[in-house]
Steps between C-alpha positions, in 0.01 A plus 500: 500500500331610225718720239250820601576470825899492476520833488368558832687257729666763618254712649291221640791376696515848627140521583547137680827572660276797652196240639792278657730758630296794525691663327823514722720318217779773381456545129855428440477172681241354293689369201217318330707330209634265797265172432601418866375855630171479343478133606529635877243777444241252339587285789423756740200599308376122517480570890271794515185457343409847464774501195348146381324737209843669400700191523299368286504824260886515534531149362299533246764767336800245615691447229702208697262217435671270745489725793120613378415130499714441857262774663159396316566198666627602866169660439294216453586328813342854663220526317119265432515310232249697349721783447768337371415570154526812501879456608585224262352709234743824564789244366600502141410110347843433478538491877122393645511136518678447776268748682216323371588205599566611857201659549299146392726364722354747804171454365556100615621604809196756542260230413636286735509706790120573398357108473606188595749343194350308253824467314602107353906351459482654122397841548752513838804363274404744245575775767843681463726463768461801637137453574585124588726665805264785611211224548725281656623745755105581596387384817148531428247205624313563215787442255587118656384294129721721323734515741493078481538508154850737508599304781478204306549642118692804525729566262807555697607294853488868605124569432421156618682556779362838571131392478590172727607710739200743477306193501642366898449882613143525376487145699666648806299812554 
């Protein structure tokens, strides 16, 4: 999103509307001042990882920092947490902490999925809701103390709910 790169959005969408489509898109159909259109390319894009490199080019010349921040972080949930950086990074300042905050958000999940939780009732309540429900809804063996603690702290009766209920199937299997 840099103001270099603004100049060239054009022909990077072309170049990544060529990766997705292979080139079968009609020139007159691809009307890229349509937020919406370029949306459903990057989304498209997001699902082939050959174009991971252009996507990645293409919104770096977005000059629609919502929808560049929308796709650096559809991104993130396809991508190791090491490499999120380099996603979060292609966003203009204005619109990267959201991103940023998602992708510490994956990192939790990532380290949890690696080691057994070591997490207490403060750092869990400091969690946003969002990563409050995606633990909760894990039915990982190796997740139980955390999922005890959203069970019984949660923010919402949803999250509580959700991890109580993760909780009996975890018990069940």
């Amino acid at each position: 999103m840099a103001a270099e790169s603004e100049h060239g959005l054009p022909a990077r969408l072309s170049a990544l509307d060529t990766a997705v489509n292979g080139g079968t898109t009609p020139p007159g159909e691809a009307t890229w001042e349509d937020g919406h259109a370029r949306w459903e390319l990057y989304r498209r894009a997001a699902e082939q990882p050959a174009a991971h490199a252009l996507l990645l080019d293409a919104v770096r010349a977005e000059t629609d920092g919502p929808l560049a921040s929308a796709v650096v972080v559809l991104m993130l949930e396809k991508t190791p947490v090491a490499a999120h950086s380099s996603w979060t990074a292609a966003l203009d300042p204005e619109v990267r902490d959201f991103a940023e905050r998602r992708s510490r958000e994956l990192a939790v999940l990532e380290s949890l999925d690696r080691s057994a939780p070591d997490c207490d009732r403060e750092a869990v309540g400091a969690w946003s809701d969002w990563l409050q429900l995606r633990v909760a809804g894990s039915r990982a063996e190796s997740h139980r103390p955390v999922l005890e603690l959203l069970a019984e702290h949660g923010r919402t009766k949803r999250i509580r709910r959700t991890a109580a209920g993760s909780l009996a199937d975890i018990g069940n299997a």
